[in-house]
C-alpha positions in Angstrom: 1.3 -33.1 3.1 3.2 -35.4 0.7 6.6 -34.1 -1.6 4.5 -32.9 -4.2 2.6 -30.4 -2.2 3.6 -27.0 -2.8 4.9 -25.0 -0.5 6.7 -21.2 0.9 9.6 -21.6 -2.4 6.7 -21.5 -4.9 7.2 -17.5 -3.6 10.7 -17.9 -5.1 9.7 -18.6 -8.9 7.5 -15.3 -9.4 8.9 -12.1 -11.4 6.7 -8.9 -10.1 5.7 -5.9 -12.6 5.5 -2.6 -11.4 5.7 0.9 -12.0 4.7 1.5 -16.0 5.2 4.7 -17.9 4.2 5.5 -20.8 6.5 7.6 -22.9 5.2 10.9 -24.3 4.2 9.8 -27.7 2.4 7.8 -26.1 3.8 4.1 -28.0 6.5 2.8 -25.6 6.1 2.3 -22.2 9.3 1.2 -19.6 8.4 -0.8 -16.5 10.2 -2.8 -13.4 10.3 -6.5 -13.3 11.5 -7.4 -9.9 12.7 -10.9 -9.6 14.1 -13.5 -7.0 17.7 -14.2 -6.9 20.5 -15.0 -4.6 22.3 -11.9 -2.9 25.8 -12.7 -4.5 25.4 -15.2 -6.9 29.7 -15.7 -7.7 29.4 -16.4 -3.7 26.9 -18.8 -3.0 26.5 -19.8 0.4 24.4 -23.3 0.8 24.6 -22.8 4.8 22.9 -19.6 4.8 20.9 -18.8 1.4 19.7 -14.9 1.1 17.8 -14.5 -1.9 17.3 -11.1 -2.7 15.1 -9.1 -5.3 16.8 -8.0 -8.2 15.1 -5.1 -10.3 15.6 -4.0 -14.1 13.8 -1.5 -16.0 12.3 -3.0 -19.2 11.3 -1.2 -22.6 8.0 -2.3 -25.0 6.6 -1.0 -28.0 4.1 -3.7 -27.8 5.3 -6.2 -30.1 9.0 -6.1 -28.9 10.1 -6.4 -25.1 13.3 -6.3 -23.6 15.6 -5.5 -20.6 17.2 -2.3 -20.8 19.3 -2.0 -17.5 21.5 -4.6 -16.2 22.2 -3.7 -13.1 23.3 -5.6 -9.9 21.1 -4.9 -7.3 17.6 -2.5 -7.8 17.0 -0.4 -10.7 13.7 1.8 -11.2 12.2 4.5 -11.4 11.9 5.1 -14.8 11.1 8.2 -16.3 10.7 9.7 -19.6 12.1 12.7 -20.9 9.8 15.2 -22.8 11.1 14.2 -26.3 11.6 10.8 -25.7 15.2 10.6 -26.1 16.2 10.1 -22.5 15.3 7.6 -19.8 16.1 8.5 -16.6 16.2 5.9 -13.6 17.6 5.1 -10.5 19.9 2.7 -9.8 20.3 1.4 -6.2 23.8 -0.9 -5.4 25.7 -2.0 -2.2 26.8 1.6 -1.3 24.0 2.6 -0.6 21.2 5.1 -1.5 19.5 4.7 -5.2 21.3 7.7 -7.7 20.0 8.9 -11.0 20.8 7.5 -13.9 20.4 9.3 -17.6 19.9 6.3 -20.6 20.0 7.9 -24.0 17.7 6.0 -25.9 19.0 6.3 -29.4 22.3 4.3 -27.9 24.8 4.3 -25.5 25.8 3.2 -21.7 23.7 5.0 -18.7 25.2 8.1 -17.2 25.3 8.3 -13.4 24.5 12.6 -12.5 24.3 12.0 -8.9 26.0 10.8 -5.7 24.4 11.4 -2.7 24.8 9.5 0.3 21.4 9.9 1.1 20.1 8.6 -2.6 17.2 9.9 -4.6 13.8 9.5 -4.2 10.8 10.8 -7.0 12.6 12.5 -9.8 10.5 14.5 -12.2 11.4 15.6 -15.8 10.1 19.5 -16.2 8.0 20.2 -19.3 10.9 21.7 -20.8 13.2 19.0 -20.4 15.6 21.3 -18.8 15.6 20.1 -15.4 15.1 16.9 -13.3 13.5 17.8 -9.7 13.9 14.9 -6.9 13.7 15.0 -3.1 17.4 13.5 -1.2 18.9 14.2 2.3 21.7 14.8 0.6 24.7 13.7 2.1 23.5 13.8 5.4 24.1 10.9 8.2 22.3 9.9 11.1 25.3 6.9 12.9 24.2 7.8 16.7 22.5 4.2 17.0 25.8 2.8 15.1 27.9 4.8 17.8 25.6 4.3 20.6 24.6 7.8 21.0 22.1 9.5 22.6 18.8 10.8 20.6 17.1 13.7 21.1 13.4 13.0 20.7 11.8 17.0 20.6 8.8 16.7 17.2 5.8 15.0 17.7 6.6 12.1 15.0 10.0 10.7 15.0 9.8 7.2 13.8 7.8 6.1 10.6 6.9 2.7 9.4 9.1 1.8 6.4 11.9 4.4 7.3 12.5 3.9 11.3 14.2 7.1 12.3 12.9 10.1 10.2 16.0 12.5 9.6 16.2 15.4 11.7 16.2 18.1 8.4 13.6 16.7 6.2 14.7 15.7 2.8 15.3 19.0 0.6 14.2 19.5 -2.6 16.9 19.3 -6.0 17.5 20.6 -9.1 19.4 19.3 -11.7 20.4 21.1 -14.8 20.4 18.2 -17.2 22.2 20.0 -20.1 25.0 21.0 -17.8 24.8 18.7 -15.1 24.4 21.6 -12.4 22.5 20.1 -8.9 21.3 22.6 -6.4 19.1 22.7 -3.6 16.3 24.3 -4.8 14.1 24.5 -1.3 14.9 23.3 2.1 11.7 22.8 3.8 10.8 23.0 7.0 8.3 20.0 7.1 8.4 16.7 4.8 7.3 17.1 1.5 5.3 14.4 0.8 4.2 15.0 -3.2 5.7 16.9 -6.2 4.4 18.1 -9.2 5.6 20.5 -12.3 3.6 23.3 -13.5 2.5 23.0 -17.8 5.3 25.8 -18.3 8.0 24.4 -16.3 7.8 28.0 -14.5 7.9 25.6 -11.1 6.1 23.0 -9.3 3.3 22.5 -6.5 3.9 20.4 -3.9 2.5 18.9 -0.4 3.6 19.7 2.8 2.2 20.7 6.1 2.6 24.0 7.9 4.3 22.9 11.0 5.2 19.4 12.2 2.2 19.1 14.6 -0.3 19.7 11.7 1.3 16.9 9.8 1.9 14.2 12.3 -2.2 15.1 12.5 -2.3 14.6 8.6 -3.2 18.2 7.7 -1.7 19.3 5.0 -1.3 21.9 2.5 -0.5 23.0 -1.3 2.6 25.2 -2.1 3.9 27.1 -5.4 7.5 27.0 -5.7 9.0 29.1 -9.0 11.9 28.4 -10.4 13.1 32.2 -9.5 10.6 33.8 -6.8 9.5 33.4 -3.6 7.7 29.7 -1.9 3.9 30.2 -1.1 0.6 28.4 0.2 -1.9 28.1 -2.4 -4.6 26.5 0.2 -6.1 26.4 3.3 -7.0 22.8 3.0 -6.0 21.5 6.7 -6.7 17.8 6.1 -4.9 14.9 4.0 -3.3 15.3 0.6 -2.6 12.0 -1.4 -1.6 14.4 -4.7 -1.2 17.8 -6.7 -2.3 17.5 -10.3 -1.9 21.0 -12.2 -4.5 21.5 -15.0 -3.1 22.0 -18.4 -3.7 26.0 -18.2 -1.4 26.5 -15.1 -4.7 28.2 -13.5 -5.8 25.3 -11.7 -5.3 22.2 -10.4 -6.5 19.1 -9.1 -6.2 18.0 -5.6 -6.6 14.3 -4.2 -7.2 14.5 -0.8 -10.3 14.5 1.9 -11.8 18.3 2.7 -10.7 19.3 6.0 -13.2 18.3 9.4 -13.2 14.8 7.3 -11.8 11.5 9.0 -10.0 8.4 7.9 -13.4 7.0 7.3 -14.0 9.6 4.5 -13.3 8.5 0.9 -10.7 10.0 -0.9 -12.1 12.2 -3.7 -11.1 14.4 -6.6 -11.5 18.2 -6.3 -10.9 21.3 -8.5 -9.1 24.9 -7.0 -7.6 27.8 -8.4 -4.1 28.9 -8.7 -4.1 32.3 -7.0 -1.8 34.6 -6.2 -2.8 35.7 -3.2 -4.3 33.3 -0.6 -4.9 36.1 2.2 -7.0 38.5 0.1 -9.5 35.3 -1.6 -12.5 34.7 0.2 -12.6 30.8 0.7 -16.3 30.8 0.7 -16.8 32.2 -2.8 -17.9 30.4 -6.2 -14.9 31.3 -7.8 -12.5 29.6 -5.0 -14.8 27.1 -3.2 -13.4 23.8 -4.4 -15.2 21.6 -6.6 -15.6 18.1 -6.4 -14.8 16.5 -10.1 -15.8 12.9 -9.1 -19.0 14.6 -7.3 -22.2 11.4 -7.7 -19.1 8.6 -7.6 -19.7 7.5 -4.6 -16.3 5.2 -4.8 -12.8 6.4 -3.2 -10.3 7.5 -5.7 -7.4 5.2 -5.7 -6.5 1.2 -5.2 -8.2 0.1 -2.4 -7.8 -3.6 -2.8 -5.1 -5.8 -1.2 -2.4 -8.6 -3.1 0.7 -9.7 -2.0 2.6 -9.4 -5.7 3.1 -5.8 -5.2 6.6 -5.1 -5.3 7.8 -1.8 -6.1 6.0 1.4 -7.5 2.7 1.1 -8.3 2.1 4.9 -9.9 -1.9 5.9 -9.7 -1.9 9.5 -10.1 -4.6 11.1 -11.7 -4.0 12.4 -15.8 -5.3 15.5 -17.4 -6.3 13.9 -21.2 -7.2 16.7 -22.1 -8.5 20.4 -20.5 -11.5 19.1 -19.5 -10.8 15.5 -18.4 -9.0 14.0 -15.7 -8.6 10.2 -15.9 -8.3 8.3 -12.3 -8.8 5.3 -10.9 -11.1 3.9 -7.9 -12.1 1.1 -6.3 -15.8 -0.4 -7.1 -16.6 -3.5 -4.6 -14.0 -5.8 -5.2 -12.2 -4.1 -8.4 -10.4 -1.4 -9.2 -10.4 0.0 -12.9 -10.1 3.7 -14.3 -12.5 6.2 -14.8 -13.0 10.0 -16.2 -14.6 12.7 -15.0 -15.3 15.3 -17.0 -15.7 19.1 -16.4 -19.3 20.6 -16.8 -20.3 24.4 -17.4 -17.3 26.4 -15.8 -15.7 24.5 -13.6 -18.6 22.5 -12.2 -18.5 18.8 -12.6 -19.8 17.0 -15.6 -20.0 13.4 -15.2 -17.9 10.3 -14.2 -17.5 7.6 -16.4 -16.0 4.1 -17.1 -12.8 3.7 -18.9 -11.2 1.0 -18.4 -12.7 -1.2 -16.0 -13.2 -5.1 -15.4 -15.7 -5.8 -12.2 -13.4 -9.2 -11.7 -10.1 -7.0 -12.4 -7.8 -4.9 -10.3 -5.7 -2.2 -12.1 -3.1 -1.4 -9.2 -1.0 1.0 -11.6 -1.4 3.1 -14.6 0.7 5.8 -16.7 -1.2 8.0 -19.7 0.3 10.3 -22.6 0.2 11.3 -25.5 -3.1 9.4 -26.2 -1.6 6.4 -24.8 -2.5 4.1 -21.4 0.5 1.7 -19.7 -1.2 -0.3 -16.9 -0.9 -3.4 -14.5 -4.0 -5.5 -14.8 -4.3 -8.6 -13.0 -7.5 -10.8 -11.6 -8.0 -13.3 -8.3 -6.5 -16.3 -10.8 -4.3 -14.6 -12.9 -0.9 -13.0 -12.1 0.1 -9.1 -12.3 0.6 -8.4 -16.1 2.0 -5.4 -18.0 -0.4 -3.8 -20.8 0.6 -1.2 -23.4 -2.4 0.4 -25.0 -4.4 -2.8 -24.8 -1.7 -5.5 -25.4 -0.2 -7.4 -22.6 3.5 -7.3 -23.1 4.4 -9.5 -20.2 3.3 -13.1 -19.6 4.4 -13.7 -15.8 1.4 -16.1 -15.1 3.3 -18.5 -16.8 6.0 -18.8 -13.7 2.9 -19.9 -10.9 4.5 -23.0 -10.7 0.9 -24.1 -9.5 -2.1 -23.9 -11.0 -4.3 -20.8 -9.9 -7.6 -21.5 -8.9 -10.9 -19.4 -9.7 -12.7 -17.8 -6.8 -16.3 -18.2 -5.7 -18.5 -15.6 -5.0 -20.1 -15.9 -1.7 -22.8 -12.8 -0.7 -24.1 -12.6 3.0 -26.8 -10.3 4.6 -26.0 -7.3 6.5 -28.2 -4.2 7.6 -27.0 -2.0 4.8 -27.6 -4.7 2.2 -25.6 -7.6 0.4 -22.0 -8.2 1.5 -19.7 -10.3 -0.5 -16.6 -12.0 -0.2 -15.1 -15.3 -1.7 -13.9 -18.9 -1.3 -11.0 -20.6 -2.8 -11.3 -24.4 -2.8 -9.1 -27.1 -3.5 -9.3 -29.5 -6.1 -11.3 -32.4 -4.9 -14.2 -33.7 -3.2 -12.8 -34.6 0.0 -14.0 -32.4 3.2 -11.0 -29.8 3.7 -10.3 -27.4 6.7 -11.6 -24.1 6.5 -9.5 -20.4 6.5 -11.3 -17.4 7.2 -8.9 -15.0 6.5 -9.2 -11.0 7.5 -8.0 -7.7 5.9 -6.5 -4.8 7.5 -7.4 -1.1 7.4 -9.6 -1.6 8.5 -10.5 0.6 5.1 -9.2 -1.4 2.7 -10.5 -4.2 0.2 -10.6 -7.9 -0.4 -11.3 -8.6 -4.0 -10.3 -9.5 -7.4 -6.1 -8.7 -6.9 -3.8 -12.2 -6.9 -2.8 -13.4 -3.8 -0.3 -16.0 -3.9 -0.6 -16.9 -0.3 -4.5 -17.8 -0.7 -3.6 -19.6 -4.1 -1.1 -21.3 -2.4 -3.3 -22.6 0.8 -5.8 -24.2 -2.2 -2.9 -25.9 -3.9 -2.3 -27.5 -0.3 -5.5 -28.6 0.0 -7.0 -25.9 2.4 -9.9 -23.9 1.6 -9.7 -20.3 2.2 -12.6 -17.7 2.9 -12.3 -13.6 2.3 -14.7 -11.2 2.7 -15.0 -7.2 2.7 -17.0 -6.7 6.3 -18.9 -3.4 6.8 -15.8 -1.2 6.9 -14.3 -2.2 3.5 -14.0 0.4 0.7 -15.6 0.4 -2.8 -19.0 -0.3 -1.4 -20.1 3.4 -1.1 -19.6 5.9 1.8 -22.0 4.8 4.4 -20.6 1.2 4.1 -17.2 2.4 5.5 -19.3 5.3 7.9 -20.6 1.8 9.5 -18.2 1.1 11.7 -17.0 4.5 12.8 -15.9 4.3 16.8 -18.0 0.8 16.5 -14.7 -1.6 16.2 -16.0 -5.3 17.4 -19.5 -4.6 16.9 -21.0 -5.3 12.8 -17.8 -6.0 11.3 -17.2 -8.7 13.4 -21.1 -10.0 13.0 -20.4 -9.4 9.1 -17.1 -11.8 9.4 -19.0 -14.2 11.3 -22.1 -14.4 9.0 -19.9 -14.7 6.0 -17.9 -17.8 7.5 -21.0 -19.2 8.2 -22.3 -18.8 4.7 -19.1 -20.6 3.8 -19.7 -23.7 5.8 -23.5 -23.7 4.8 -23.1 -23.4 1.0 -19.7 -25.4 0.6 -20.4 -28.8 2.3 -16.8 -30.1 1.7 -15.8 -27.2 4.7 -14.8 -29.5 7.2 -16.6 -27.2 10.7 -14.3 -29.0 13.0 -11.3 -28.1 11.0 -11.2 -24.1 11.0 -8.5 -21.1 11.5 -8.7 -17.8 11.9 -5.8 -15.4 10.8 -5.4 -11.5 9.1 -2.9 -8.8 9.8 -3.2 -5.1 11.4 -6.8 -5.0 11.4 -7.5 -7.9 10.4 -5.2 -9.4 13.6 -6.8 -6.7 15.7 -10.2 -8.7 14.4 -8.5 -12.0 15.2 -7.6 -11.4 18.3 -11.3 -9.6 19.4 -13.2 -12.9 18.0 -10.7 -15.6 19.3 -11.6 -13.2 22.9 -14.9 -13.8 22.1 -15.7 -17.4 20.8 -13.9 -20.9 20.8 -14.9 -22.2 17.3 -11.9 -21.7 15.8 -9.1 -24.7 16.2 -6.4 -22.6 15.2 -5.5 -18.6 14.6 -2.8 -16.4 13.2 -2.6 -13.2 14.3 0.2 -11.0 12.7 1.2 -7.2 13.0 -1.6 -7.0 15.4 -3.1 -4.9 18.1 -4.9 -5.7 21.5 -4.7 -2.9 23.0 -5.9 0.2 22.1 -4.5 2.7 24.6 -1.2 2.0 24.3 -1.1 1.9 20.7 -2.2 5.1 20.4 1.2 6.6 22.3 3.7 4.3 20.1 2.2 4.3 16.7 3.6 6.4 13.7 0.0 7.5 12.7 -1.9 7.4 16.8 -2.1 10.7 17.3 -4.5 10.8 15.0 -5.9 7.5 14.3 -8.2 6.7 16.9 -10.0 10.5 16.8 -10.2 9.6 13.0 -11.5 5.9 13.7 -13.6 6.0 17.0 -13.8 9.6 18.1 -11.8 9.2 20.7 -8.1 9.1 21.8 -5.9 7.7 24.3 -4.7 11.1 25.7 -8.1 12.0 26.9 -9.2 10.6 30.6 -12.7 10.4 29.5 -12.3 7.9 26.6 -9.5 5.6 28.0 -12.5 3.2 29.8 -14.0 3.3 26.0 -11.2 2.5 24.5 -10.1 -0.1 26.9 -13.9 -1.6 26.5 -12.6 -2.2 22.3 -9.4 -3.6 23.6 -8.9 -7.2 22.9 -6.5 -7.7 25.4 -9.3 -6.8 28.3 -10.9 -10.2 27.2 -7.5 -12.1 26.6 -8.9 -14.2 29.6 -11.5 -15.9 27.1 -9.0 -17.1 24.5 -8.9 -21.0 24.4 -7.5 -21.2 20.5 -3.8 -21.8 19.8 -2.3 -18.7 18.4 1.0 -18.0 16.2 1.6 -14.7 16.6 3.7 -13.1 13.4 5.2 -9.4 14.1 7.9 -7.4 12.3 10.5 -5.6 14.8 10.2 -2.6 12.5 6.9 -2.2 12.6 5.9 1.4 13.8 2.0 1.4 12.0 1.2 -1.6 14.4 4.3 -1.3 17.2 5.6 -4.8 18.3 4.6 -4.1 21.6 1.2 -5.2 20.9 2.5 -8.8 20.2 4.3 -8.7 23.3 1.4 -7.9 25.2 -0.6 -10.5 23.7 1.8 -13.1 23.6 2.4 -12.2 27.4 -1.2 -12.7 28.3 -1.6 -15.7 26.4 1.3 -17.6 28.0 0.1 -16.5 31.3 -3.6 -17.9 30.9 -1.4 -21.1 28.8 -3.0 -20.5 25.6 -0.7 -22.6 22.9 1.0 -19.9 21.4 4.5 -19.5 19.6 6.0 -15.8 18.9 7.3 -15.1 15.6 9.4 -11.9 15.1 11.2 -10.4 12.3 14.4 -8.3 12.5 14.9 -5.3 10.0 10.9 -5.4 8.9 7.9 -3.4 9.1 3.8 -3.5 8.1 5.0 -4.5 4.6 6.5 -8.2 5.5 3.8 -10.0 3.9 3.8 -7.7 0.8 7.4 -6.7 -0.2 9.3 -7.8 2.8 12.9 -9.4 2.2 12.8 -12.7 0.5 14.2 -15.1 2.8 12.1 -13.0 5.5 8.7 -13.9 3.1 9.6 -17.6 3.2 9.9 -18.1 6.7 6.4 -16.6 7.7 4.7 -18.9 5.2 6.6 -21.8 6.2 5.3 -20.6 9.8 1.7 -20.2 8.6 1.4 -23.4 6.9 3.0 -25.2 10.0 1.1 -23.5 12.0 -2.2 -24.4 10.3 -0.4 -28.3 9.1 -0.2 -28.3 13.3 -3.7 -28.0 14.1 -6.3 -28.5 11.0 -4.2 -31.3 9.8 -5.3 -34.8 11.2 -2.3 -37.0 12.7 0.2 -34.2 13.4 1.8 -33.8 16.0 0.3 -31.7 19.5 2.1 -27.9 19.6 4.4 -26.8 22.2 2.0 -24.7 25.2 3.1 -21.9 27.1 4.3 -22.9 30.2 1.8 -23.0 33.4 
């Protein structure tokens, strides 16, 4: 590659949106913009360079846009008072945890209300405007690894991907008094609570939690009614996942986002209608009047972003809006999109119909706000960067800092057994034959699409062509798409992969065949690993926050006790499916693998433990596979996404050596594991 040719700084350059709200006359909207900088700029270090994100809450009306924070470090969160008036945020510095802030909007310097050692996460404005509800640990402090203590390991999930350590009391819930700056603990739950939402008459809130540790380590969870004066109780029986609470303007009922219980991680996630009761133990759960009802009932997408980008940095806020009593705006991901949709309520509370609201087929809308008759919202497509949009007007222009051109996707369909696949090509400019990526999501129930990707833009712009495909498995193609490959891992999503590449090659002559990688990341480096086991006509792969083998992952993940029962139907604690399991692990077929392999893991990585590079690595050097082992301190699954800066830049540079190593003529021969 000469001077000219991009490369991992191009990262540097880009200012990410995120989390838009929309104030409650619905005309304003404050969002994040989350940009690159160096950690202390009055202390530069040229030795040692850390650039760091720096985050500041902006305000729009839709013709004027401007910074309204200033801080030093990480501001968000912002959140709208009832009247408008008020802005409350959090502001994160060197000390420590993020506090909240209060802005008066009609003029004058933020107000710090809290300081907690433990910071503030999700703070909510009640109706009223009287109170502020947010989850912290308080001032609580975990320093045994600092002091070389031992720990005491007695719940069945300890360690969570993006935390590390969970805290030993879950965080409790607060309540500030924002008129006279009162804060109390307002519950101190048992279990994690995991979503929190205010009733119409700020008489309390629901919120998410499971009934005992066990239960929610297995991802069963329930909804609870907390008044403001009165006693905590379960509203459901609902035993399964609960992404999030939305009460229904008449304090009755309330919306619930979630899979029904006896459903797996295969199941979509869907919308469904319940009743407020008062008493749980005396309703009969089988009934018309308590059944729940499924409001996106016929929409046979999942609720929620499904599809993947790697200029997500920050909140990206997707809970569903009552517009009004009888309709609940969402969003859900349709093939390779995701836009918004209502669903409307029929006779009673039956469901009426689902309908489009605001949706592009070549669009992703990762985050939305709505009130008071307005819509805030990120939109972006495959060639064009995240942008902000107030009620139909973009109010950012962040495309503009690609210091590349971004090139425009081509559809490529392949055949499968359920119907037409699809998934995409970038090229380069050009005529010239040019190697050939096939790249692999994770999820495995997640989505390739239309979402901006600077790593695949940046792979075109250096002259590599990159494939990307949604295999059965993938969401947004209906229910039985993902059903596919339930407890069949290895078996038609890797013939999917395959027959995709191939319609690459066959339909885009300039592919070079003898000048192809493979590469993805948690599933998608499970898949790379399995195929790289299984044939040699890749010259090159990239495996990263991978897994080979199956049994032990399912001991040392944050989420396997209940993955591979959710996955396979099966589980590693069960003598009768460890041979089964074992039969899907790559590693059992690491004997096969001829391709040279970078291996990219994160040391903090508890969704895909780093064990499973260090089994693979091991394997590899002992059959002397090429293969170089790359691992990150202080990160987890989200490296490639939101990861530290400096952290971002040395995986590409990794990547594209990696790849610059193998598909590039006239390079220089890797390093191979010893014999």
């Amino acid at each position: 590659m000469n001077s000219s040719t991009p490369g991992p700084e191009s990262l540097l350059s880009l200012v990410f949106p995120s989390d838009p709200q929309v104030s409650p006359d619905g005309r304003q909207a404050a969002f994040v913009l989350t940009r690159i900088e160096e950690d202390n700029p009055r202390k530069p270090d040229a030795d040692f360079p850390k650039p760091r994100y720096r985050a500041q809450v902006w305000l729009t009306d839709g013709t004027h846009t401007r910074a309204l924070t200033h801080g030093e470090d990480r501001d968000g969160t912002p959140r709208w008072s009832p009247d408008g008036q008020t802005l409350a945020f959090t502001r994160k510095g060197a000390e420590g945890g993020a506090q909240l802030h209060l802005l008066p909007l009609t003029g004058g310097e933020a107000r710090r209300v809290t300081t907690l050692r433990g910071g503030v996460s999700a703070p909510l404005w009640s109706p009223d405007g009287q109170f502020i509800a947010f989850t912290s640990t308080g001032d609580d402090e975990d320093r045994r690894d600092e002091r070389g203590e031992a720990r005491v390991i007695t719940r069945p999930r300890y360690r969570f991907n993006g935390r590390d350590w969970l805290p030993e009391t879950p965080a409790r819930l607060y309540r500030l008094h924002v008129a006279s700056g009162e804060l109390s603990v307002w519950h101190a739950p048992e279990v994690e609570i995991s979503d929190v939402a205010w009733l119409p008459d700020s008489s309390g809130v629901l919120f998410v939690a499971a009934t005992d540790e066990l239960a929610g380590a297995q991802w069963q969870q329930e909804v609870w009614h907390l008044p403001l004066d009165g006693e905590l109780r379960q509203v459901t029986r609902w035993a399964s996942a609960v992404s999030a609470v939305i009460p229904h303007p008449d304090g009755q009922r309330f919306a619930l986002l979630g899979r029904p219980a006896g459903q797996g991680n295969t199941e979509h996630t869907h919308l469904y209608l319940l009743p407020l009761h008062s008493d749980l133990d005396s309703r009969d759960l089988h009934s018309r009047e308590s059944a729940p009802v499924r409001l996106d009932a016929g929409h046979d997408h999942p609720v929620g972003n499904g599809v993947g980008g790697d200029c997500h940095v920050g909140a990206l806020p997707e809970r569903p809006v009552w517009l009004d009593d009888r309709t609940l705006l969402f969003s859900a991901t349709v093939r390779g999109s995701c836009g918004l949709f209502t669903a409307t309520l029929g006779e009673g509370d039956q469901p009426g119909t689902v309908q489009a609201h605001t949706h592009d087929p070549q669009a992703v809308i990762p985050a939305f706000t709505a009130r008071g008759g307005g819509l805030a919202h990120i939109s972006e497509r495959a060639d064009r960067f995240p942008e902000v949009i107030l009620n139909g007007t973009q109010v950012t222009h962040l495309h503009a800092n690609l210091p590349f051109p971004a090139r425009t996707p081509t559809r490529v369909p392949f055949p499968t057994d359920l119907g037409e696949g699809e998934g995409w090509i970038i090229l380069p400019d050009g005529t010239d034959p040019v190697p050939a990526l096939l790249s692999i999501h994770g999820g495995p129930h997640t989505d390739y699409g239309h979402a901006f990707t600077h790593e695949f833009q940046l792979y075109a712009a250096r002259g590599q062509a990159i494939c990307y495909s949604n295999p059965r498995g993938s969401l947004g193609y209906g229910q039985a798409w993902v059903d596919a490959i339930h407890g069949r891992w290895g078996t038609v999503d890797a013939s999917d992969i395959l027959t995709f590449f191939d319609a690459c090659l066959d339909t885009h002559p300039r592919l070079d065949r003898t000048r192809t990688a493979v590469m993805g990341g948690s599933y998608g480096g499970f898949m790379t690993n399995w195929l790289t086991a299984h044939t040699t006509r890749f010259q090159a792969a990239i495996t990263d926050r991978s897994i080979c083998n199956l049994l032990s992952f399912g001991g040392t993940s944050d989420i396997g006790l209940r993955f591979w029962d959710d996955e396979l139907g099966l589980n590693f604690h069960r003598r009768a499916d460890t041979l089964k399991l074992w039969d899907m692990s790559p590693l059992q077929y690491v004997e096969n693998v001829k391709t040279p392999t970078l291996i990219v893991h994160s040391v903090l990585d508890h969704r895909c433990p780093i064990e499973q590079a260090e089994q693979w690595y091991a394997a590899l050097t002992l059959h002397g596979v090429p293969v170089r082992f790359v691992r990150f301190p202080g990160e987890d699954h989200e490296l490639s996404r939101s990861g530290r800066p400096d952290r971002r830049l040395k995986r590409l540079e990794e990547y594209l050596n990696w790849l610059d190593r193998y598909l590039v003529p006239n390079t220089a021969p890797a390093e191979t594991a010893p014999a």
